[in-house]
C-alpha positions as CSV (number, residue, x, y, z in Angstrom):
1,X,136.8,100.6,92.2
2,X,133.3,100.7,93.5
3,X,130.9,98.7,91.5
4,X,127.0,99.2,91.7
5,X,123.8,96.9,91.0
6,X,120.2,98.3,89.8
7,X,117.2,96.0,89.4
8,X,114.3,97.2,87.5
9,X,111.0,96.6,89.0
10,X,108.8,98.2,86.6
11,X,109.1,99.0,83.1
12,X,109.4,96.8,80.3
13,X,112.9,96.2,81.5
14,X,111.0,94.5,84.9
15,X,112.9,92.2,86.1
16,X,116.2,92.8,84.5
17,X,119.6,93.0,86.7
18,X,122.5,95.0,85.9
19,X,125.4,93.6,87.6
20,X,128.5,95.3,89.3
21,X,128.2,97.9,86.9
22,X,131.6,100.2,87.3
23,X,131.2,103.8,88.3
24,X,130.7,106.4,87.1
25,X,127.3,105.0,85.1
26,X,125.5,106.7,82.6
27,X,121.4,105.6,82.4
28,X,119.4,106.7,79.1
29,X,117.6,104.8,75.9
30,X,120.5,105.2,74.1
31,X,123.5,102.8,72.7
32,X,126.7,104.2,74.6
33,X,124.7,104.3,78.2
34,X,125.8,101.4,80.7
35,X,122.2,101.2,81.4
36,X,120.3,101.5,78.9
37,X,116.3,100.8,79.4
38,X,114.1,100.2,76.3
39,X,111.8,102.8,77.7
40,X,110.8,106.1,75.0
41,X,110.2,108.2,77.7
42,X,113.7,108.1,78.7
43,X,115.8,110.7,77.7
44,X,118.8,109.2,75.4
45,X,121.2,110.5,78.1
46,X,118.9,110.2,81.4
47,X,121.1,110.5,84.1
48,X,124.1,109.9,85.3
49,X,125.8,108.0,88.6
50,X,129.3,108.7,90.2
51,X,131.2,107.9,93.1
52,X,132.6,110.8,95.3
53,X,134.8,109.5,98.3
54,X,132.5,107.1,100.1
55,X,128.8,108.7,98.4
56,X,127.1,107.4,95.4
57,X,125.7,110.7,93.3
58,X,122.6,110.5,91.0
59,X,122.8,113.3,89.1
60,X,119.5,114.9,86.2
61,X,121.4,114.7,82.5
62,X,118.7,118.1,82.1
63,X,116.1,114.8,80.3
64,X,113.0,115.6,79.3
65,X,110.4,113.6,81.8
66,X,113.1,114.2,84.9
67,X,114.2,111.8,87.6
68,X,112.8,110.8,91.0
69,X,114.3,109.4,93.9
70,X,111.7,107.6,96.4
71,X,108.8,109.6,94.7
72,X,110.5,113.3,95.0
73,X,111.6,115.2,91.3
74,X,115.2,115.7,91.8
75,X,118.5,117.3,89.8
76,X,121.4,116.0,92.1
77,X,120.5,113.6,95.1
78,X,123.1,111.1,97.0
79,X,121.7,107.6,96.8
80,X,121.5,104.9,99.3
81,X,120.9,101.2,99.0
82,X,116.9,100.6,98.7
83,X,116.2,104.0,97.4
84,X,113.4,103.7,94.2
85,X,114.7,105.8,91.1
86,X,111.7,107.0,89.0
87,X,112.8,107.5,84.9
88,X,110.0,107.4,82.1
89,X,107.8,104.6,82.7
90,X,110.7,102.7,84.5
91,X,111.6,102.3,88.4
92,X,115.0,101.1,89.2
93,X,116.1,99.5,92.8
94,X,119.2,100.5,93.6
95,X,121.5,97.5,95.6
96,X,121.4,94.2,95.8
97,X,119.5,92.1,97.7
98,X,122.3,91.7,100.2
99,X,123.2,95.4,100.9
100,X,119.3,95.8,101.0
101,X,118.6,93.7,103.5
102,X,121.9,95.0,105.5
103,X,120.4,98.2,105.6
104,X,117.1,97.0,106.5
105,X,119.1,95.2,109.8
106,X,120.9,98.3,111.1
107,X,118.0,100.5,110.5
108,X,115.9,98.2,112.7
109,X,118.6,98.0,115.3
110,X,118.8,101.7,115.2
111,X,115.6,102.3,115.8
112,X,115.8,99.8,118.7
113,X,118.6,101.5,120.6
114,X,116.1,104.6,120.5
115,X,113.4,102.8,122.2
116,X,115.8,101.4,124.7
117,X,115.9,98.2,123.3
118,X,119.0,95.6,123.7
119,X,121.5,96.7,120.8
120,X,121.1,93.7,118.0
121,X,117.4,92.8,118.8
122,X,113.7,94.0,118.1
123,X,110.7,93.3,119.7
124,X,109.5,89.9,119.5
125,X,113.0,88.5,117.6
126,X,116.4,87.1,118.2
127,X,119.2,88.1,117.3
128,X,120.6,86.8,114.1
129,X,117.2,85.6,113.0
130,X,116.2,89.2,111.6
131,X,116.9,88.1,107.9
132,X,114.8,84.9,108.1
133,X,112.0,83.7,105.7
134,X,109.3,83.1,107.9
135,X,105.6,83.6,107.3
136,X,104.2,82.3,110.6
137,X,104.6,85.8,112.6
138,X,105.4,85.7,116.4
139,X,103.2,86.7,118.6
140,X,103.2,90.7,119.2
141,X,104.6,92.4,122.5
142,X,102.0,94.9,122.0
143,X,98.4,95.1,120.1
144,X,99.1,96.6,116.5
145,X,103.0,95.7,116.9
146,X,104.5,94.7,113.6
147,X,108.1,94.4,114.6
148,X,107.3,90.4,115.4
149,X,106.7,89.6,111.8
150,X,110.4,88.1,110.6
151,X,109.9,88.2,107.0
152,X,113.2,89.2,105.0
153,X,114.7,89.1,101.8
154,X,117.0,86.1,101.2
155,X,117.8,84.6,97.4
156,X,118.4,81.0,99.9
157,X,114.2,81.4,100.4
158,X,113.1,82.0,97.1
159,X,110.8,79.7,96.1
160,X,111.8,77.8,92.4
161,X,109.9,78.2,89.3
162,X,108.1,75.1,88.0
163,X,110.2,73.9,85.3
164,X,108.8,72.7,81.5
165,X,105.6,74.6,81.4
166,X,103.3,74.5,78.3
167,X,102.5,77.7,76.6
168,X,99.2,78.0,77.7
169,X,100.3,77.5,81.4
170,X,102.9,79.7,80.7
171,X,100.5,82.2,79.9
172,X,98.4,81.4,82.6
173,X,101.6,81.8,85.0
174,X,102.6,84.9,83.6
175,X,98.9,86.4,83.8
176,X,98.8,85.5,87.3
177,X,102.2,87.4,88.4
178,X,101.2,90.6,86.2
179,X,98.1,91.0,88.4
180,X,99.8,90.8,91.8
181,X,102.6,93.0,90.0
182,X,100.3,95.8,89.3
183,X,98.8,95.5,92.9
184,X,102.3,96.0,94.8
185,X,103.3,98.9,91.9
186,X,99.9,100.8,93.0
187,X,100.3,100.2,96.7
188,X,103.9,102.2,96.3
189,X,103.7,104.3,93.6
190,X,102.7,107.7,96.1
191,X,105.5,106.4,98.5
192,X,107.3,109.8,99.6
193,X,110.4,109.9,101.5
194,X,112.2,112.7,103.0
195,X,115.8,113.7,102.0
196,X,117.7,111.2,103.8
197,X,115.2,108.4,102.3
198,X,115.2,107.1,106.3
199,X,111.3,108.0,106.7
200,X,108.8,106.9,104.7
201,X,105.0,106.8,104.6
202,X,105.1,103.2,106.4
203,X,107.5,101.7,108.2
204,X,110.6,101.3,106.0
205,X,110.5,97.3,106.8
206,X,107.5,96.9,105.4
207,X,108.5,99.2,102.4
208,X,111.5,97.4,101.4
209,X,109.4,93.7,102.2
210,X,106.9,94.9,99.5
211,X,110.0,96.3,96.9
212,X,111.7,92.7,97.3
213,X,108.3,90.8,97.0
214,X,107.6,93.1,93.8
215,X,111.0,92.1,92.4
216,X,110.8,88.4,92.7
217,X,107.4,88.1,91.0
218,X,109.5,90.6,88.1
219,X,112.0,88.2,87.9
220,X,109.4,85.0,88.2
221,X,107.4,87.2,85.1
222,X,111.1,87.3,83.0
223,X,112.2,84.0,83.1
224,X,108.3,83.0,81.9
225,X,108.4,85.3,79.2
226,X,112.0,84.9,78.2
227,X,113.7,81.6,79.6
228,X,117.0,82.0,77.3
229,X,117.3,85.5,78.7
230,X,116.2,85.2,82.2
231,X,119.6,85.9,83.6
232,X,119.9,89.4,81.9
């Protein structure tokens, strides 16, 4: 049986993983929902996901607010790994970091092959180093070419959390993330994608480098908040 993971970014739920949840998955504010988000302008019974052969369906449960999928209102859609779910004040990542950043490969290397480029490489890479951590960018084949810059999402590179801080450093810490937070959820709150969620209004790289730098501070702002719970 298929098993799926969601990861809210924003919401008071930010920063909160659910798991290899089994299919199909119900998502609302009420006990009884597999996901349930502690969000009042979620309908009790938001929305529901199933599996049909090899698709993952998100389908409307008729709420109140509605659902979007990368920024468009929607009543059934097919989800894909990356794609932004909009419910109430809440915006769920669908995937895990893994399947994320396996999709975020092959897209790159699909858009390679069309611009004639050896299969398994982009400009200004190697292959195999496309999911690297590295902040120093290459240089560019071309002026204005982003395609050098090898950031990627990798748990291996995230950076640890100071351990034993005092509340008012905690506080400090915790003020600090919210304000980069808000700053990443206004730079993609007007993303809009078309139906396929394979264009976006910048390059989907770049897209899914801002979602995964968004959730890591989420996560950073949890386990300051809530140590004993930090692994919810």
């Amino acid at each position: 049986m298929k098993t799926l993971t969601f990861q809210v970014i924003e919401g008071v739920d930010k920063g909160r993983i659910y798991r290899d949840l089994p299919v199909p998955v119900t998502i609302g504010r009420e006990e009884g929902n597999l996901l349930r988000l502690n969000d009042e302008r979620v309908s009790r019974f938001h929305a529901k996901v199933q599996q049909e052969d090899s698709d993952v369906i998100l389908t409307d449960l008729e709420s109140t607010n509605g659902t979007r999928v990368n920024g468009q209102p929607v009543q059934i859609r097919r989800l894909r790994v990356g794609d932004q779910i909009n419910l109430g004040r809440s915006m769920l990542l669908f995937g895990t970091l893994e399947e994320i950043a396996a999709r975020k490969s092959a897209t790159k290397a699909e858009a390679a092959a069309a611009n004639g480029l050896i299969e398994g490489t982009v400009a200004g890479t190697v292959p195999g180093d496309d999911l690297g951590f590295d902040l120093a960018p290459s240089s560019p084949t071309s002026p204005g070419d982003k395609t050098a810059f090898g950031w990627g999402a990798s748990e291996s590179q995230l950076p640890p959390l100071p351990l034993k801080l005092t509340p008012a450093q905690a506080a400090r810490l915790a003020e600090i993330f919210d304000f980069l937070h808000r700053g990443l959820a206004l730079a993609t709150e007007n993303i809009q994608a078309n139906e396929d969620a394979t264009e976006v209004r910048i390059q989907y790289a770049e897209w899914q480098s801002i979602q995964a730098t968004q959730l890591f501070l989420a996560r950073y702002m949890r386990m300051v908040a809530d140590p004993d719970h930090s692994a919810d």
